[in-house]
C-alpha positions in Angstrom: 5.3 -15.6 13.1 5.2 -11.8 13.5 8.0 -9.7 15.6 5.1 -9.2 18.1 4.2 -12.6 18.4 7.6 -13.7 18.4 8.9 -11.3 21.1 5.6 -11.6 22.9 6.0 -16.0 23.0 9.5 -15.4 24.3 8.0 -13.5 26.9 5.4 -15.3 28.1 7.9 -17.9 28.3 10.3 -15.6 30.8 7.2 -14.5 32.7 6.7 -18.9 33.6 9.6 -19.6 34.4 9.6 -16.3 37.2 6.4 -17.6 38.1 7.9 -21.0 38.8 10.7 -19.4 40.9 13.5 -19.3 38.1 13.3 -15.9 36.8 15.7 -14.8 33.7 17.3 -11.3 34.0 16.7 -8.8 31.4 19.7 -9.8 29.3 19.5 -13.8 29.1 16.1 -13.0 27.6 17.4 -10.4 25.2 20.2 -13.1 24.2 16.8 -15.8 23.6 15.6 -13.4 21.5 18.6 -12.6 19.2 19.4 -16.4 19.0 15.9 -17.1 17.5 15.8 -14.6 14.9 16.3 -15.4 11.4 19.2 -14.6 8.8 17.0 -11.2 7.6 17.1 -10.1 11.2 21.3 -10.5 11.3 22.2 -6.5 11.1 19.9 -5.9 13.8 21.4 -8.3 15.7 25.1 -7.7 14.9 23.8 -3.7 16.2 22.7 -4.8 19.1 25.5 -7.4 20.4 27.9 -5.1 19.7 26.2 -1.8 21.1 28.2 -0.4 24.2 25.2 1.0 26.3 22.9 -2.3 27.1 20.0 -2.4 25.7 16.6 -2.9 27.6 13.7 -4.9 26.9 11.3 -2.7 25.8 14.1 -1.0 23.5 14.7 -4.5 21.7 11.1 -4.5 20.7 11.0 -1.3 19.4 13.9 -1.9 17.2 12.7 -5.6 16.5 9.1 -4.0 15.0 11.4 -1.5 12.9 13.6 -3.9 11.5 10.6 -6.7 10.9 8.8 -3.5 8.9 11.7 -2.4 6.8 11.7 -6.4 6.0 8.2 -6.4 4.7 8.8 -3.4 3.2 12.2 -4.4 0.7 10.2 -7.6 0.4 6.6 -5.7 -1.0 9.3 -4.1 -2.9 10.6 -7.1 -4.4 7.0 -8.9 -5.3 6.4 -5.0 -7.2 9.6 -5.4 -9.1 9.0 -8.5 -10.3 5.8 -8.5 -10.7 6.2 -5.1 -12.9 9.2 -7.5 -15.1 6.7 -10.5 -15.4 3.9 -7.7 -17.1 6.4 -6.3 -19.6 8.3 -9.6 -20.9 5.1 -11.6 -22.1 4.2 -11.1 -25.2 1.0 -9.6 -26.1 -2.1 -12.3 -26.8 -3.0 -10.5 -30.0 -0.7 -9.1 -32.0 -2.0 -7.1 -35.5 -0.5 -8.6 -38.3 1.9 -6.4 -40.6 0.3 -5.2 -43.7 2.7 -6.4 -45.7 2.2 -10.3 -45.2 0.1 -10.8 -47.6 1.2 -8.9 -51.2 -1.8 -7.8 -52.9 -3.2 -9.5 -55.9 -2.9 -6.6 -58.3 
């Protein structure tokens, strides 16, 4: 699931339960969201429970699209990287034989 969708399911979620008359303030859904993020979200996280100033909603998305881009971005990285190490340690499929294999007949 994508930050957006993730953040945007969460939501929803906060958005029925005000509509059935048991609305969550602003920070029990911020904590919803932290909990559910995964281990490559944890510096974001550890940023945000131990900023000072509280952070608003709208804030927490913004910095939850930033972190989820820098993700896919170290992890394109990665696929390169390896993909780049796979290319250079196979051998070739042809290889031209030495001259020198055969000695000449002379």
């Amino acid at each position: 699931m994508t930050a957006k969708d993730y953040f945007l399911s969460i939501k929803c979620m906060a958005d029925e339960l005000a509509f059935a008359g048991q609305p969550l303030k602003s920070d029990e859904i911020l904590t919803y969201v932290l909990a559910g993020l995964g281990q490559e979200y944890d510096s974001l996280v550890s940023t945000i429970t131990s900023c000072s100033d509280a952070v608003i909603l709208e804030e927490l998305y913004s910095l939850l699209l930033i972190a989820e881009s820098r993700i896919n971005q170290h992890y394109d990285t990665i696929q390169v990287v390896a993909s780049v190490n796979m290319d250079t340690r196979q051998p070739p499929l042809f290889q031209s034989r030495p001259s020198n294999i055969y000695p000449s007949s002379n």
